[in-house]
FIVEX-220037 format. One line per 5 residues: number of its first residue (from 1); their letters; for each residue x, y, z of N, C-alpha, C. Coordinates in Angstrom, 3 decimals. Atoms other than C-alpha are relative to their C-alpha. Layout:
! residues N
NUM	A	X Y Z X Y Z X Y Z ~ ... .
END
This chain:
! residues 63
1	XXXXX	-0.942 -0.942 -0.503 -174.714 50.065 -128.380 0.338 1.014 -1.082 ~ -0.574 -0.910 0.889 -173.642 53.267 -129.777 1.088 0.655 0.020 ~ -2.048 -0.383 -0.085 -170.120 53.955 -130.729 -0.210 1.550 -0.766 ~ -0.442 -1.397 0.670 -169.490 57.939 -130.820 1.053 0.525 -0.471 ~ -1.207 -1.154 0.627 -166.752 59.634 -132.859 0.299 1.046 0.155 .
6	XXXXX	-0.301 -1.408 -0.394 -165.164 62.214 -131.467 1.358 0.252 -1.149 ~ -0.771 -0.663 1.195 -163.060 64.351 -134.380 1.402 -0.507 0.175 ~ -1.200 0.145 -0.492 -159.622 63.108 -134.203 1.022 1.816 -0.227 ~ -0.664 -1.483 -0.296 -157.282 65.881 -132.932 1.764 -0.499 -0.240 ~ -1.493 -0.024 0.595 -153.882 66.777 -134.082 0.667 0.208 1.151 .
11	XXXXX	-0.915 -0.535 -1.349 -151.351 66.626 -131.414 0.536 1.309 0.105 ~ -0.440 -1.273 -0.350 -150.816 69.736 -130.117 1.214 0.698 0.459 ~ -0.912 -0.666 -0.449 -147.571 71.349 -129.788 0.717 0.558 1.374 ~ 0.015 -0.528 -1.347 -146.484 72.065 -126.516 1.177 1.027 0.018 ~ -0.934 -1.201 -0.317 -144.613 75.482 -125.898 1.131 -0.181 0.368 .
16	XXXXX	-1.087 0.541 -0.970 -141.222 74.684 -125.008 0.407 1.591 0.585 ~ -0.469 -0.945 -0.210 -140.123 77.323 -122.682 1.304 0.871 0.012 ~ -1.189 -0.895 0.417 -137.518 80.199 -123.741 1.443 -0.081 0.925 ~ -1.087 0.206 -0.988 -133.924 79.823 -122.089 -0.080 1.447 0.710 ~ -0.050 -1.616 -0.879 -133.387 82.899 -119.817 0.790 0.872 -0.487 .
21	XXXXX	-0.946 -0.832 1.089 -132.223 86.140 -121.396 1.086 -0.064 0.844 ~ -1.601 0.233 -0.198 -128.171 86.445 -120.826 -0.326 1.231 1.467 ~ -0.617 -0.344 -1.325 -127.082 87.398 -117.138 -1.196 -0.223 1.033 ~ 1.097 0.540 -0.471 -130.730 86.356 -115.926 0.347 -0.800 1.519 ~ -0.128 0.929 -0.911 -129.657 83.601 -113.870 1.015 0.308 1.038 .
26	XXXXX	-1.041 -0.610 -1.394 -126.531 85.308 -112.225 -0.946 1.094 0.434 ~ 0.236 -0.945 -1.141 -128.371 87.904 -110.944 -1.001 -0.271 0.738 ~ 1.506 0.536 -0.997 -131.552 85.473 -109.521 1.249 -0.449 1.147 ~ -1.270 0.365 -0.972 -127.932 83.883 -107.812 0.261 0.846 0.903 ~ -0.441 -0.988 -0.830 -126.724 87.162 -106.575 -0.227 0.439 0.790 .
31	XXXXX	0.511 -0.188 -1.230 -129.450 88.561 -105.177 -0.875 -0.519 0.965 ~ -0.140 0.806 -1.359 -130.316 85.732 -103.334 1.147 -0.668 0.797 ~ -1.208 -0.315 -1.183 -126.957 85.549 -101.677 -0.304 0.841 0.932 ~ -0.551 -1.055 -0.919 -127.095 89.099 -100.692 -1.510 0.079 0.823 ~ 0.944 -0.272 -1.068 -130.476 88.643 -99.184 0.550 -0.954 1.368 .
36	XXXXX	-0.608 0.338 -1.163 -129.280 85.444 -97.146 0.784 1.072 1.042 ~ -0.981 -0.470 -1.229 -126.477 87.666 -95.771 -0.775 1.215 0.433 ~ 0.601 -1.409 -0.397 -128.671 90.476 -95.292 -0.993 -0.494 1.608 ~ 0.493 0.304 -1.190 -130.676 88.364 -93.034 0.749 -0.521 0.907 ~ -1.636 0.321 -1.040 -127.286 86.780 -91.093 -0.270 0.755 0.835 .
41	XXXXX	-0.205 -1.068 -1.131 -126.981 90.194 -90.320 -0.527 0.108 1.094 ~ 1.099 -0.224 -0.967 -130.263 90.966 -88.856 0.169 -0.572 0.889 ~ -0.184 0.727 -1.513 -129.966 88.176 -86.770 0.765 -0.025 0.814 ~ -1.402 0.117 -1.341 -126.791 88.376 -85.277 -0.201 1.506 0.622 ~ 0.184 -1.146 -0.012 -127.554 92.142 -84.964 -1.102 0.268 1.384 .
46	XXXXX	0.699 0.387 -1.167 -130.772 90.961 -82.932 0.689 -0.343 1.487 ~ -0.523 0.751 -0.734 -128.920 88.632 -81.333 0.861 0.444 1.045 ~ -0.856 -0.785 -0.685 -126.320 90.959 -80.058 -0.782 1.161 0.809 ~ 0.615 -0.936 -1.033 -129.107 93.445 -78.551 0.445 1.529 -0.810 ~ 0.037 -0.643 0.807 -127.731 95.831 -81.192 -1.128 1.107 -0.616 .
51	XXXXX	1.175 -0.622 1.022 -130.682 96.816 -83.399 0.447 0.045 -1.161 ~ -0.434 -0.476 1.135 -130.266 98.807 -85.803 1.615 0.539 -0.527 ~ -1.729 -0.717 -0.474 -127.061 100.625 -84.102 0.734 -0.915 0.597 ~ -0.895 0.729 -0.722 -124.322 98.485 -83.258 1.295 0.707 0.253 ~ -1.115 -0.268 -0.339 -121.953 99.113 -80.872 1.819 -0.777 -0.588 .
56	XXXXX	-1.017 0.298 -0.541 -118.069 99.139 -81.067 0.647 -0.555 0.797 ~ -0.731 0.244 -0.988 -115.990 97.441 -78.691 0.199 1.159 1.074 ~ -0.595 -0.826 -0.762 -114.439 100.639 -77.695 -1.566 0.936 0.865 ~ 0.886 -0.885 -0.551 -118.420 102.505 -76.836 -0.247 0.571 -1.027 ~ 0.833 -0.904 0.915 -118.999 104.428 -79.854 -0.859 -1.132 -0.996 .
61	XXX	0.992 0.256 0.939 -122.123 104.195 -82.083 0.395 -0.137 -1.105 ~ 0.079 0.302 1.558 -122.007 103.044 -85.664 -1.803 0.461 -0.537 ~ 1.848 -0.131 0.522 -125.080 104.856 -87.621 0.368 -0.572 -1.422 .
END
């Protein structure tokens, strides 16, 4: 039998990754809030037969 030697290797370092630069994380927070509510809207907006323009109670348009 033949026993091969492979080079022994130096453990390699592993990258630790960088914390997130400052306000990073509130604003991944933020603007996934304001998308949720952005889509709320849409839907209730759908939902109401609305569209884009939603009526008033009283009859007038909202652009």
């Amino acid at each position: 039998m033949a026993i091969t030697h492979e080079p022994a290797r130096s453990p390699q370092k592993k990258r630790g990754m960088l914390p997130p630069r400052r306000g990073q994380i509130k604003k991944s927070i933020i603007s996934k809030f304001f998308k949720v509510v952005a889509n709320v809207v849409r839907a209730l907006a759908r939902k109401e037969g609305g569209g884009a323009q939603a009526k008033q109670p009283n009859g007038l348009m909202l652009i």
